[in-house]
N, CA, C and O of each residue as an XYZ file, in Angstrom:
360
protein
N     104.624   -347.373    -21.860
C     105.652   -347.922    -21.012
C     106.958   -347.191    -21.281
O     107.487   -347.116    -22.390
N     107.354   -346.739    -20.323
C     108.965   -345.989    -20.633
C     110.046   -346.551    -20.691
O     110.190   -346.905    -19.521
N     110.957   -346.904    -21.253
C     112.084   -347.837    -21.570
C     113.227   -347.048    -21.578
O     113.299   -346.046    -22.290
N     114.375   -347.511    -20.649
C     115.644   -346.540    -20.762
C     116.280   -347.206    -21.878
O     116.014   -348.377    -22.149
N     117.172   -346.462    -22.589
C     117.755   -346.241    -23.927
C     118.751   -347.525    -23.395
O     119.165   -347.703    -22.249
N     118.961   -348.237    -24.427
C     120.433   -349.377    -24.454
C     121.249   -348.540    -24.424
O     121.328   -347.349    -24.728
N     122.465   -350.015    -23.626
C     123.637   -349.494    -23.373
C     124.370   -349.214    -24.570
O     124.475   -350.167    -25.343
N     124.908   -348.121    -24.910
C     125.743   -347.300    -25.992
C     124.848   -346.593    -27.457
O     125.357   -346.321    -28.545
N     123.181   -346.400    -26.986
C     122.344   -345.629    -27.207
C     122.238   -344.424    -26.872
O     121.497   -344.307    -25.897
N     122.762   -343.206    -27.347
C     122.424   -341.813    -26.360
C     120.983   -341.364    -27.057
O     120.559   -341.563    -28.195
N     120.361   -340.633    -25.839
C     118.965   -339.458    -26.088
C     119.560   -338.646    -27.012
O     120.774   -338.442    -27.015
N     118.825   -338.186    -27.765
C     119.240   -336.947    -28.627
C     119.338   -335.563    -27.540
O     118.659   -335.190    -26.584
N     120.654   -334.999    -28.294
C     121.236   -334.005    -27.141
C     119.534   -332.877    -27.174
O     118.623   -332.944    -27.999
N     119.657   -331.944    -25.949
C     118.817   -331.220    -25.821
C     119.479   -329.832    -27.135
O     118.942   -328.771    -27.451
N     120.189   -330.162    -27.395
C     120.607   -328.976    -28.506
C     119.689   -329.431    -29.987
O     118.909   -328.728    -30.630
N     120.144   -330.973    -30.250
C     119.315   -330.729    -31.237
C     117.420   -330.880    -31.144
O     116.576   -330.604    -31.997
N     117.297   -331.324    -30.003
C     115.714   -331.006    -29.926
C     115.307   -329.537    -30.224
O     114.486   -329.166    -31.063
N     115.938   -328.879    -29.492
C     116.292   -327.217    -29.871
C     116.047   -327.514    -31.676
O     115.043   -327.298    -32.354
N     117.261   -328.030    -32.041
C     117.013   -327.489    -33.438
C     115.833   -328.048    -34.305
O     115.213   -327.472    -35.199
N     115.720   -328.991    -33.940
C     114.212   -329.764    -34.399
C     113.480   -328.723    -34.056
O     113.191   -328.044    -35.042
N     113.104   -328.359    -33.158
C     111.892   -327.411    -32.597
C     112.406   -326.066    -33.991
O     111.633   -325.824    -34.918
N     113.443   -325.534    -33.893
C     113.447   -324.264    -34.847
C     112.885   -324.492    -36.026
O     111.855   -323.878    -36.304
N     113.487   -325.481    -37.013
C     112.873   -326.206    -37.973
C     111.343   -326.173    -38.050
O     110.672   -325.653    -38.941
N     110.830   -326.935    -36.764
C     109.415   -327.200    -37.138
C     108.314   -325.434    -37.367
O     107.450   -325.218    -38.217
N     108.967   -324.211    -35.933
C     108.910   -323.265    -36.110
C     108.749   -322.668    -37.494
O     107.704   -322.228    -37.973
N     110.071   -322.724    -38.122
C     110.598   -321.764    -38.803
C     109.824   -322.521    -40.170
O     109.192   -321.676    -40.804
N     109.783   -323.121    -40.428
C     109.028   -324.090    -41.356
C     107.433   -323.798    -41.757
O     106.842   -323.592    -42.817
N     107.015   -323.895    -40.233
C     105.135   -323.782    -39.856
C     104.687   -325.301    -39.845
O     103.542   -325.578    -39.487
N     105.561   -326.270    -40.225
C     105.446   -327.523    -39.667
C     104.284   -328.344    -38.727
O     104.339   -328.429    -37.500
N     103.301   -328.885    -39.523
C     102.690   -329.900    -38.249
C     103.701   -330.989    -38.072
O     104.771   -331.424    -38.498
N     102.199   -331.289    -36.696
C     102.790   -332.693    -35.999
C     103.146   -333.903    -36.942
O     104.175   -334.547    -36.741
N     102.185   -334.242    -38.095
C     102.657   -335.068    -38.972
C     104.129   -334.781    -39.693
O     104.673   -335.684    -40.327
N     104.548   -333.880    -39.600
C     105.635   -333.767    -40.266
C     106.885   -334.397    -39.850
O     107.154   -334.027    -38.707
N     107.902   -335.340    -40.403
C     109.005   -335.706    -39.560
C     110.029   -334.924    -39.881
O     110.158   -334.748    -41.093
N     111.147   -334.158    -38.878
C     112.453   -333.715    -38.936
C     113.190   -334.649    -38.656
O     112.941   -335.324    -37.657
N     113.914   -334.834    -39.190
C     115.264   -335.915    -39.097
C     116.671   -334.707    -39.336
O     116.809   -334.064    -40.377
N     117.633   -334.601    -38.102
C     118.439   -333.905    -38.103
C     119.847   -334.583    -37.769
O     120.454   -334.215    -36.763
N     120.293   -335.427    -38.483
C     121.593   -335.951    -38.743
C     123.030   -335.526    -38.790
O     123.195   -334.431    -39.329
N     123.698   -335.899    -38.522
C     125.308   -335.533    -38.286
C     126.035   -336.638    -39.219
O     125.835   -337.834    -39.008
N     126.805   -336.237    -40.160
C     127.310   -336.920    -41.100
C     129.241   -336.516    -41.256
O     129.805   -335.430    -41.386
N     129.690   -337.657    -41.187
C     130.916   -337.283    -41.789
C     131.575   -337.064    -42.935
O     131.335   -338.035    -43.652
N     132.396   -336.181    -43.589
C     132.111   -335.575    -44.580
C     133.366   -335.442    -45.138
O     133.950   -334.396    -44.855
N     134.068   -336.412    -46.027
C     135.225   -337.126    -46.294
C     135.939   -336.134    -48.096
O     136.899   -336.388    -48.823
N     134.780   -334.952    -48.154
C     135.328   -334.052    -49.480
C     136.035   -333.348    -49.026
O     135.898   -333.003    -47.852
N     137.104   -332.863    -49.856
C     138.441   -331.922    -49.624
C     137.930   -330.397    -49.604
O     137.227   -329.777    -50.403
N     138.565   -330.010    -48.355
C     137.974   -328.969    -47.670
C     136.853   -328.518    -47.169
O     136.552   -327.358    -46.889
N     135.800   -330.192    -46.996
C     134.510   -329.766    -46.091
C     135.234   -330.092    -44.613
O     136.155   -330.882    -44.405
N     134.505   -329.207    -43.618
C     134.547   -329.690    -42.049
C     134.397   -331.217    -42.282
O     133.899   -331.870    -43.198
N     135.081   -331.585    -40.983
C     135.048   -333.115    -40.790
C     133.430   -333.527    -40.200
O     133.177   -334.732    -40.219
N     132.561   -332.782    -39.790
C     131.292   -333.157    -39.695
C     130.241   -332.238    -40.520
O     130.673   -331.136    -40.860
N     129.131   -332.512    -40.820
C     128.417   -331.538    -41.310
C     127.104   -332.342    -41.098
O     127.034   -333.571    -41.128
N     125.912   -331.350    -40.845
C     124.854   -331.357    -40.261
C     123.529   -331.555    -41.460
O     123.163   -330.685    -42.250
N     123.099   -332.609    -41.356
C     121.981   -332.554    -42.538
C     120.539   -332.597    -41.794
O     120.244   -333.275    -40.809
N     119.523   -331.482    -42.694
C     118.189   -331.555    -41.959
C     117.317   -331.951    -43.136
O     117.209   -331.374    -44.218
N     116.597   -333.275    -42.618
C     115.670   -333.276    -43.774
C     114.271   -333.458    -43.150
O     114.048   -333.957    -42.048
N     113.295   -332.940    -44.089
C     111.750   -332.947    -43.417
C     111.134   -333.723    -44.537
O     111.506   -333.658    -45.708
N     110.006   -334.579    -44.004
C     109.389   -335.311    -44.566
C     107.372   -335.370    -44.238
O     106.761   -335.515    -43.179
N     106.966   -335.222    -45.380
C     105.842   -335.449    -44.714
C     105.334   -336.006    -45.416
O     105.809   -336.340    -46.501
N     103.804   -336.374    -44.863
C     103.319   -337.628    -44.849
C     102.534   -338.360    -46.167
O     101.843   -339.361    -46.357
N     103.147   -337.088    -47.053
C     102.785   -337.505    -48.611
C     103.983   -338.050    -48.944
O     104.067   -338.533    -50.073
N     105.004   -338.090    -48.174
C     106.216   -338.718    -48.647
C     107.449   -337.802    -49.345
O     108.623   -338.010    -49.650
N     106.615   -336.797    -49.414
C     107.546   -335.541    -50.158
C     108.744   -335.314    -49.194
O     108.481   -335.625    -48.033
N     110.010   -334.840    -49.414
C     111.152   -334.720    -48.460
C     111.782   -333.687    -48.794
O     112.205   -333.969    -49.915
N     112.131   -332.631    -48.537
C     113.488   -331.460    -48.652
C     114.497   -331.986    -47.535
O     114.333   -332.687    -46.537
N     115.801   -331.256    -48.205
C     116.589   -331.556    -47.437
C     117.935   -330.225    -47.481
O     118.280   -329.555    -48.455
N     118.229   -330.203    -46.706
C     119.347   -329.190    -46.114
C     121.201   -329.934    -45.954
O     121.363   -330.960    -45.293
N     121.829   -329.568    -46.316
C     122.977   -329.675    -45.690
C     124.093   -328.308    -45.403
O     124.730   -327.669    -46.240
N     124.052   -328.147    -43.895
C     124.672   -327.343    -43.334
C     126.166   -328.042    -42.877
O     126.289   -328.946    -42.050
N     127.296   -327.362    -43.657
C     129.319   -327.439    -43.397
C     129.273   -327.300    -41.605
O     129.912   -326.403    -41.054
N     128.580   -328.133    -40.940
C     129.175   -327.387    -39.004
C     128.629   -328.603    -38.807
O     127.749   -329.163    -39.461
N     129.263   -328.995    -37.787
C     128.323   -329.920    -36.448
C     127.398   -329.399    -36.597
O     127.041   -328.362    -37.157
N     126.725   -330.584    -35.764
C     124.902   -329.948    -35.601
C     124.814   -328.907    -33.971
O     123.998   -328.105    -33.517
N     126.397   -329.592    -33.405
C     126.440   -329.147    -31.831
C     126.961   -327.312    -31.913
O     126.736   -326.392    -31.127
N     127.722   -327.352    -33.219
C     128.221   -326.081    -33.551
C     127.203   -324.871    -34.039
O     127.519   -323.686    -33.938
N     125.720   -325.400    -34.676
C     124.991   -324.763    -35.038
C     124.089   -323.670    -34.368
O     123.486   -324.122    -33.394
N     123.824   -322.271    -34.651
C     123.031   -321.800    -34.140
C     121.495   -321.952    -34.467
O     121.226   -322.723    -35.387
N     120.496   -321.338    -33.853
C     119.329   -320.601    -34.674
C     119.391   -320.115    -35.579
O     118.584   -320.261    -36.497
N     120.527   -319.275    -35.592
C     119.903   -318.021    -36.893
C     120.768   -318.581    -37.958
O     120.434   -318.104    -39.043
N     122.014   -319.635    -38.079
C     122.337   -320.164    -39.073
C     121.045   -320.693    -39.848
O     120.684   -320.387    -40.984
N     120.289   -321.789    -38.708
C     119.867   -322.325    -39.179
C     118.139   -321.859    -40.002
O     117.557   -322.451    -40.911
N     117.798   -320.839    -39.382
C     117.124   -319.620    -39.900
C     117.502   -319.257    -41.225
O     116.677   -319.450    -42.119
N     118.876   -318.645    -41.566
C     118.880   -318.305    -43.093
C     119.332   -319.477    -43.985
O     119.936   -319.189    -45.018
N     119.207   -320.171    -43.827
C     119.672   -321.608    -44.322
C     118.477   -322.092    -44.834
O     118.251   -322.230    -46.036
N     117.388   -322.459    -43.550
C     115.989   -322.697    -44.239
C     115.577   -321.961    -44.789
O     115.191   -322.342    -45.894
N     115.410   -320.806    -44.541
C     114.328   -319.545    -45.120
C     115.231   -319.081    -46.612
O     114.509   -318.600    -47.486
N     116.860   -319.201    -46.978
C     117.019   -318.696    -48.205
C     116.712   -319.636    -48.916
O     116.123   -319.224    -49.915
N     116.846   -320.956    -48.893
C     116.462   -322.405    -50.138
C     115.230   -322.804    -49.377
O     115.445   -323.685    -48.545
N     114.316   -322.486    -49.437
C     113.110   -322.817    -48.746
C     112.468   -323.593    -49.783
O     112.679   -323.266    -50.951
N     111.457   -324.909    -49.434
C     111.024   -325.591    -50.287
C     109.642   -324.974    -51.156
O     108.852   -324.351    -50.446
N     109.386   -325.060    -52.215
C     108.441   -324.113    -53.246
C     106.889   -324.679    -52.754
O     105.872   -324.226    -53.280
């Protein structure tokens, strides 16, 4: 059954589905795997006022996690490319 989103609920922008999708890519990621790609405000002296956290989880419960200094709206691919791929999980 399809259900439209409550009022003052937004869809996740098509940017970060984008970045979900790179993640799962860039990763090798199955379907069991969850990306959770969050936008956090970020109240330390001299971080950006938003910053972008990616964390993956799967279904052993195991979790890595990322935090990228940008919006998530500010982010590219290829940030987010050497970001995963230099601290990549072991």
């Amino acid at each position: 059954m399809y259900q439209e989103p409550r009022p003052g609920i937004a869809w996740p922008s098509p940017h970060l589905r984008e970045l979900k999708g790179a993640v799962r890519a860039l990763l090798g990621l199955d379907d069991d795997t969850a990306v959770i790609i969050r936008q956090l405000i970020c109240g330390e002296v001299g971080c950006p006022p938003l910053e972008t956290v990616v964390e993956v989880r799967s279904m052993d419960g195991e979790a890595h996690r990322w935090t990228l200094h940008r919006s998530a709206e500010q982010l590219t691919e290829n940030e987010l490319r050497a970001t995963l791929l230099h601290h990549r999980p072991g």
